[in-house]
Structure formats: C-alpha cells, structure tokens
FITI-334637 format. One line per 2 residues: number of its first residue (from 1); their letters; for each residue x, y, z of C-alpha. Coordinates in steps of 0.05 Angstrom, whole numbers, plus 5000, padded with zeros to 4 digits. Layout:
<sites>
NUM> A> X:Y:Z; ...
</sites>
This chain:
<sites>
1> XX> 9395:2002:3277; 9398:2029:3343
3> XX> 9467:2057:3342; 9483:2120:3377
5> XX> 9426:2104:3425; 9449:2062:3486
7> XX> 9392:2085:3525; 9339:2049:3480
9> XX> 9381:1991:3479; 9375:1987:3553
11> XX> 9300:1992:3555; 9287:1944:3496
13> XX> 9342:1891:3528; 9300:1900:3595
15> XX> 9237:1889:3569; 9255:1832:3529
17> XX> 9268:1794:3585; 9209:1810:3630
19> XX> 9175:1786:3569; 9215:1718:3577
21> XX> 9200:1715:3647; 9131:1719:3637
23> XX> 9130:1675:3583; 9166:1619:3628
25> XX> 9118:1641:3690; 9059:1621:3654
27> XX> 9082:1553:3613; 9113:1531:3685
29> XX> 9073:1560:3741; 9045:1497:3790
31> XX> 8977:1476:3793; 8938:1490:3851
33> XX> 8929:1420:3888; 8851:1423:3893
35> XX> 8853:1414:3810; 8900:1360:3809
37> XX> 8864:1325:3869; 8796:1331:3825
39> XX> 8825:1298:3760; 8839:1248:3804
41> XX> 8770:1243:3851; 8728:1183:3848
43> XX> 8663:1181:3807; 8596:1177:3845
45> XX> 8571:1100:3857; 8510:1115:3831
47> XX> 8516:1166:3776; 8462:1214:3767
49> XX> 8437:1200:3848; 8490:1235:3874
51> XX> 8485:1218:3954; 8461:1267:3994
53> XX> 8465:1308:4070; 8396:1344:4064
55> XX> 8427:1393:3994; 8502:1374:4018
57> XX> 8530:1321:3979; 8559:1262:4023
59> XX> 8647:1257:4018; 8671:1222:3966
61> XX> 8697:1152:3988; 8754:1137:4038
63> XX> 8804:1130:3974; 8804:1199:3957
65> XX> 8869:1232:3953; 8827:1297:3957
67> XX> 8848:1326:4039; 8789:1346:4070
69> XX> 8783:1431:4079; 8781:1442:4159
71> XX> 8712:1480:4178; 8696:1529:4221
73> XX> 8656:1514:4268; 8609:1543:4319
75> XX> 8586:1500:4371; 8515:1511:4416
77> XX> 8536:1531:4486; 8508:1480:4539
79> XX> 8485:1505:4607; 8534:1445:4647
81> XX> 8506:1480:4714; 8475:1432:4764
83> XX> 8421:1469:4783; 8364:1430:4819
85> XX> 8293:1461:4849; 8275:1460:4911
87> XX> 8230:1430:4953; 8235:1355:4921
89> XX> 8234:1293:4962; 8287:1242:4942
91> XX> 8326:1182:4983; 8379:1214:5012
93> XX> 8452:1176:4989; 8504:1158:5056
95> XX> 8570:1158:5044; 8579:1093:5073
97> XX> 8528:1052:5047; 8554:1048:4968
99> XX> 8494:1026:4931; 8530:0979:4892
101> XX> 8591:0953:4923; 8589:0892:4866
103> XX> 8620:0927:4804; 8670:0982:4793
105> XX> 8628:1049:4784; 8689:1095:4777
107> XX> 8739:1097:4725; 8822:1102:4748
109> XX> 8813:1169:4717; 8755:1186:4755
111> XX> 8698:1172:4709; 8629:1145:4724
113> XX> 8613:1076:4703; 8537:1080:4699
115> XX> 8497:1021:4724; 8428:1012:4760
117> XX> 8435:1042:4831; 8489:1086:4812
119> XX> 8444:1142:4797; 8377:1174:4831
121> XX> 8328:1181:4763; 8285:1232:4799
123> XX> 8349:1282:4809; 8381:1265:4748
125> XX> 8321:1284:4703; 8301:1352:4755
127> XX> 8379:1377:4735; 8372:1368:4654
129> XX> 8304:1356:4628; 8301:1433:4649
131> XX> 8358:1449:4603; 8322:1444:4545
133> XX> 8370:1399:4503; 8370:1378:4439
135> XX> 8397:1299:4435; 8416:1279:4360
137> XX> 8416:1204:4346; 8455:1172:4278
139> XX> 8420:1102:4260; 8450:1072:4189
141> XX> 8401:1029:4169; 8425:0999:4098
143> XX> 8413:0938:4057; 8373:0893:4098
145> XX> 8380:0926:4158; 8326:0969:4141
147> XX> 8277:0919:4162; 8306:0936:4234
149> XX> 8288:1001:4239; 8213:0997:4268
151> XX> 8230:0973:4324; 8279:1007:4345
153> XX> 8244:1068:4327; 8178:1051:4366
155> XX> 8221:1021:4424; 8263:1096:4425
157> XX> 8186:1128:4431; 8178:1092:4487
159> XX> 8242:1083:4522; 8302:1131:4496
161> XX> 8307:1202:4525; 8235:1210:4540
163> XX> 8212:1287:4550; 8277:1309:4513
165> XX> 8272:1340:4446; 8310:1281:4402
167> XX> 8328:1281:4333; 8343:1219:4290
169> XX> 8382:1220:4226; 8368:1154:4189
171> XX> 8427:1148:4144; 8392:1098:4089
173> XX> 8403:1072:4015; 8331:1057:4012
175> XX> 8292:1121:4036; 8223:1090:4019
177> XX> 8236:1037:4070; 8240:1079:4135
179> XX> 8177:1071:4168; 8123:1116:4194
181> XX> 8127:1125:4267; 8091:1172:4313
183> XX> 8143:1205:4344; 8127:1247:4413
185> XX> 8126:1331:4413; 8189:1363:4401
187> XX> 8220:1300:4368; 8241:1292:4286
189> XX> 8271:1244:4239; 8314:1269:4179
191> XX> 8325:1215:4129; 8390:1223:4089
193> XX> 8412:1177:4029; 8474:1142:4025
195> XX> 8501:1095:3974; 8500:1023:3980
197> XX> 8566:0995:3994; 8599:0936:3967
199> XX> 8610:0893:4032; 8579:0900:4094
201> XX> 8649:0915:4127; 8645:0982:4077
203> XX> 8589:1008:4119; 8634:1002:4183
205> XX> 8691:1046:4150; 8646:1093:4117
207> XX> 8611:1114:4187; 8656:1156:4222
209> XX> 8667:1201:4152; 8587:1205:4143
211> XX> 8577:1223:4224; 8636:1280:4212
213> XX> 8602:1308:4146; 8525:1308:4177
215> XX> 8557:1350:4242; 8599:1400:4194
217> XX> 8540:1410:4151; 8479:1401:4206
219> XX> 8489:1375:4271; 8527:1425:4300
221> XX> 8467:1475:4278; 8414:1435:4307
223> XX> 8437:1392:4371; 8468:1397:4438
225> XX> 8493:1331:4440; 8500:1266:4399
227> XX> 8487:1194:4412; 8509:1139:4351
229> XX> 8472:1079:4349; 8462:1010:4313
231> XX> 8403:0992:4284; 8398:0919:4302
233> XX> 8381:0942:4372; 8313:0956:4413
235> XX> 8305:0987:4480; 8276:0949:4535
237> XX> 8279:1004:4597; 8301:1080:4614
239> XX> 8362:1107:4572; 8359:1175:4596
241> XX> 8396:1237:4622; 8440:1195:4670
243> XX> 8490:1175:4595; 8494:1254:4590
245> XX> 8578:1272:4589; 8626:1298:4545
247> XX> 8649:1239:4521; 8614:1171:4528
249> XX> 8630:1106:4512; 8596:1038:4526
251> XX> 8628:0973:4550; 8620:0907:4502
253> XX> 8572:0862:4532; 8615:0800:4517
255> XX> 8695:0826:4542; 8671:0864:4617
257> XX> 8695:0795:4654; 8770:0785:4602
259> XX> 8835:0805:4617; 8857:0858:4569
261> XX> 8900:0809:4529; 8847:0780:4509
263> XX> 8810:0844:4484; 8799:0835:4406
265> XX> 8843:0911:4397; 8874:0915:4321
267> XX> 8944:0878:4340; 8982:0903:4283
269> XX> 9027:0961:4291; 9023:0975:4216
271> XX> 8948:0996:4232; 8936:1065:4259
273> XX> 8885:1020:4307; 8945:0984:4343
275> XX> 8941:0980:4412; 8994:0940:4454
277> XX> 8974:0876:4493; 8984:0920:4555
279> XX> 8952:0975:4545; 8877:0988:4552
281> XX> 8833:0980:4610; 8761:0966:4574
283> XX> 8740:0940:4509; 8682:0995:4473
285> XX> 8627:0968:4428; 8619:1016:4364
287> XX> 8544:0999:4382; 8549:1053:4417
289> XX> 8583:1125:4424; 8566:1196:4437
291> XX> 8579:1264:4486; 8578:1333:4473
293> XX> 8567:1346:4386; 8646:1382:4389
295> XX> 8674:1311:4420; 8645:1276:4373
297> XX> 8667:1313:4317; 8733:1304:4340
299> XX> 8726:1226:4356; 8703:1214:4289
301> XX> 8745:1265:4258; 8807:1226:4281
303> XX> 8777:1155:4276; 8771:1188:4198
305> XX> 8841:1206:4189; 8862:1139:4215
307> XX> 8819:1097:4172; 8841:1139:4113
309> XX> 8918:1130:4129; 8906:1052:4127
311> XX> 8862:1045:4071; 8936:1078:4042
313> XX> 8967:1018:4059; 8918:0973:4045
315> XX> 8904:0956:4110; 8836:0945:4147
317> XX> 8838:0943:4232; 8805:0876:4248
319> XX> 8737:0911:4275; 8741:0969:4226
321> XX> 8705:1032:4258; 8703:1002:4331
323> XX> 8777:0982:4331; 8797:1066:4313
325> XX> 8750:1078:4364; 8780:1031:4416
327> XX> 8847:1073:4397; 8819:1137:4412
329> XX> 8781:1123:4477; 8851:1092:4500
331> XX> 8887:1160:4489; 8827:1199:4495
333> XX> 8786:1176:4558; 8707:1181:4560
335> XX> 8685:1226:4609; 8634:1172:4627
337> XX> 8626:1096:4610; 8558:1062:4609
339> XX> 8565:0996:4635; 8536:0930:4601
341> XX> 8468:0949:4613; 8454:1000:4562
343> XX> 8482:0954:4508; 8461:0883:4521
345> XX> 8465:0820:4465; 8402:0780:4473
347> XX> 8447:0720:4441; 8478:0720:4513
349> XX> 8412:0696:4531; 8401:0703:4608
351> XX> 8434:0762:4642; 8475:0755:4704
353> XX> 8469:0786:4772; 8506:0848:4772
355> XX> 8458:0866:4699; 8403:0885:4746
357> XX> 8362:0916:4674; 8366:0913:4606
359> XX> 8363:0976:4575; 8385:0969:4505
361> XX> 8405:0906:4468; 8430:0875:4403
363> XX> 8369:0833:4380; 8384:0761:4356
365> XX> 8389:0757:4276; 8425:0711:4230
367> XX> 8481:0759:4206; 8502:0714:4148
369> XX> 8427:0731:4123; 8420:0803:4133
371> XX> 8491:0822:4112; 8498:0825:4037
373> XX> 8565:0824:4001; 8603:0798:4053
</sites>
C-alpha cells in the first residue's frame, strides 16, 4: 500500500511504537505508595466519631503501615537569657557551704538534679516569671481515670506554675466528664477526644503518637514549653520555674536507692527499648516528662518510631511508653533531672530524710479497679 514511499513507512513504524509505549506506560506504571498505604489503613474505632485534635483528626493506630509525612515546623523562640533586676535581697550562696551535701545534685554530664535547697525560689521566679512563658501540660484522663481529674486540676490551681500562663490539654474519651474548674488569669484547658482503647496498656503506647500529633498540629503554635503528666497525681507544694530545661526528666520514686541491674529497663534486645544491664545511670518515671516543645517533639517522635518498629514484631517493651523513654534519656541525656520530690507515690507511705517536700505524687488507688480491659 505504501510502496514507493519509505518515508511514510518510517513515520507510521515510529509512531506505532510510541503508541505501544504508551499503551504499556499506562497498564504498568506503579502506584504512588500513599494509595496503596490507604487501601490498607485501619478503620476508625468508633465510626462516625472520628477522634479528634481540635478539627485535626488524631493518627490512625500504631499498626498502620501508612509512614508518617515529616512537618515543618516553626518553633517560638525562648528568651534563655538570665536576666535578673536589681535591687532584690536574697541569701547569698558560699561556695563552701553546699546546701545539700546528702544527695547527688549534679548529673556526670553536668546536669542539675533538682531537690529542696538546691535552688533560691525568689531568684528563680525574678529570672522567668518575667519571660512571659507559655507552659503546656498533656493529662490523658480515660476510662475511669476521669474521675482523677479534679483534683489534680484544683491541686495545679493552687500549686503548679503559679503566675505562669499554663495550658492543659485533657486528652479524654469522655469529654462530658472533665470538670469545671476555675482556672487563674492567663490559664486554659483544651479538651480533645480520643478513642477508648482496648487495654489499659493501649493507652501507654498510644501516648507518645497523640503528644507528637497535638505539637505538629497545636502545641508548637501556642506554647514555649511542655510538661506531660499522669492523671492519678495531685500536687502537694511549689512545682515551679526551678523544672524549666531543655530536656527534663524525673527520677522513679521507688528505684533512686537500686543498683542499675536492678532497674526494670526492657531486657530484650529484640525490643527497640533494650538497654544492657550496664548501661544506664537512673531509672525515669513516664509520670513525668517535658523541656523545651522542639525536645519533646523529638523525644516522642522517636519513642513513636520505636514503638511502631515493635508493634512490627509483635513485641511490647515491658513498661510500654516509659521503657522507650528510658531508651532515649540513656542516649539522649536530660538537660535537668527532678529528683524524687516532684513525683512522689503516697503508697510509699512516709517519706525519708533526704525528701525534705512533697511536691507532686501518685495518689493511692486500687489499679485492678480503675483499669478496665486489662
């Protein structure tokens, strides 16, 4: 038909197989991950009450397969200077006259260990309550442990970063049970819904995830720093400026006097919580953690990615959230530790000598009671 014409042939030949090509492109071209990762994401736990960060729906569960998009993130710049005014009258410290030479105070890394008498109150809160900070505090107060969340509201009021703008994001599967509390000027509660988890140890995992998702979408808006906190707890005395650092974590009421070896660390190696028997100078309730919003974000951004690489291998560290966190503040050391005082256990009954005050402590409950599913 087309002989005599090898030109045409040519151009018909050539665009025959661009046609092909195309063809092949389309039936075979891959599918971008993000679709297959959504055929495969979990339905919500309670359909039709999606859970919810203010109008930011809360991560699917640890199980997804879906990788979390990295966010960009601006943090609020904190004036660190140690500016003081003048003409205060305070006890003047000497050099030689530690006042507590009964307990360490100092880290091997140069960290302060904050106990009573380690810190003048009257200098501490002339240098930040200036500053004009903004203190965000998580509480997750579900199932029963809603019925803790009075008092340790109403004890905060009184007792928690007083004269600091504070403000508390109750992470709750029943938002009708979060109490009214008059909270002091300049101080706010958020209440965010979250689902109600199968076991009580769910809760423990789920944290760190739910912390990192409320500082992508909020905190890091909003606060200058970030305190985490149970909600079986009620302050007693001051919990002020003086736990102010970077990175802070708090010493377990019950481990201060063991050897290491006898720290309850995740043992395994197959957990991404593993930490040798000689490794690791204190052991960190989950109680209690906080510093600076952008360490945070990172603590429980890792503690995250660890939990999520277990749950792979069907593995759970033996104190869920607080064994990642042991992990991280092992290779990761808190720029200041708060010693036994801020977080007490009344079922330790009396206190010893070196607790000179009680700050903050777990109240006594029957845990078999208040922790459903277990």
């Amino acid at each position: 038909m087309f002989k005599g014409r090898p030109l045409m042939r040519c151009c018909l030949l050539l665009c025959g197989i661009v046609l092909l090509l195309g063809v092949l492109q389309f039936i075979f071209r891959p599918v971008p991950f993000g679709v297959i990762s959504a055929c495969f994401r979990p339905s919500s736990p309670h359909p039709g009450s999606e859970p919810v960060l203010t109008q930011q729906a809360v991560p699917s569960p640890i199980a997804t397969t879906a990788p979390r998009k990295s966010k960009k993130l601006t943090w609020r710049p904190v004036n660190q200077d140690l500016a003081f005014p003048q003409g205060l009258h305070y006890e003047q410290p000497h050099l030689l006259k530690p006042w507590r030479g009964d307990v360490l105070t100092v880290t091997p890394w140069l960290a302060p260990i904050v106990w009573e008498g380690t810190f003048d109150p009257v200098i501490i809160d002339n240098i930040y309550k200036p500053l004009n900070l903004t203190i965000a505090t998580t509480v997750f107060a579900v199932g029963k442990y809603t019925r803790f969340l009075r008092d340790f509201l109403e004890s905060a009021e009184k007792h928690y970063m007083v004269d600091f703008k504070v403000h508390y994001y109750i992470f709750t599967d029943q938002p009708t049970e979060v109490p009214s509390v008059n909270l002091a000027p300049g101080r706010e509660l958020s209440v965010i819904q979250v689902p109600k988890f199968n076991r009580w140890q769910e809760i423990s995992l789920r944290r760190m995830e739910i912390i990192q998702t409320a500082i992508e979408e909020r905190i890091h808006k909003e606060a200058d720093y970030i305190y985490c906190l149970d909600v079986d707890m009620k302050f007693h005395n001051r919990w002020g400026p003086e736990v102010l650092g970077s990175l802070v974590g708090a010493i377990h009421p019950w481990f201060y006097e063991f050897e290491r070896e006898h720290f309850t660390y995740e043992r395994r190696p197959s957990s991404k919580a593993y930490i040798p028997k000689d490794q690791g100078e204190f052991y960190y309730m989950g109680c209690v953690f906080g510093g600076r919003v952008e360490e945070v974000h990172k603590l429980t951004k890792k503690c995250r990615e660890h939990l999520e690489v277990d749950k792979t291998s069907e593995m759970e560290a033996v104190w869920q959230e607080e064994s990642h966190l042991n992990w991280y503040f092992l290779y990761n050391k808190p720029t200041k530790l708060l010693s036994p005082e801020y977080l007490w256990d009344d079922l330790k009954g009396g206190t010893p000598r070196e607790i000179r005050v009680v700050r903050f402590s777990s109240v006594v409950k029957n845990k078999a009671e208040v922790r459903e599913n277990v």
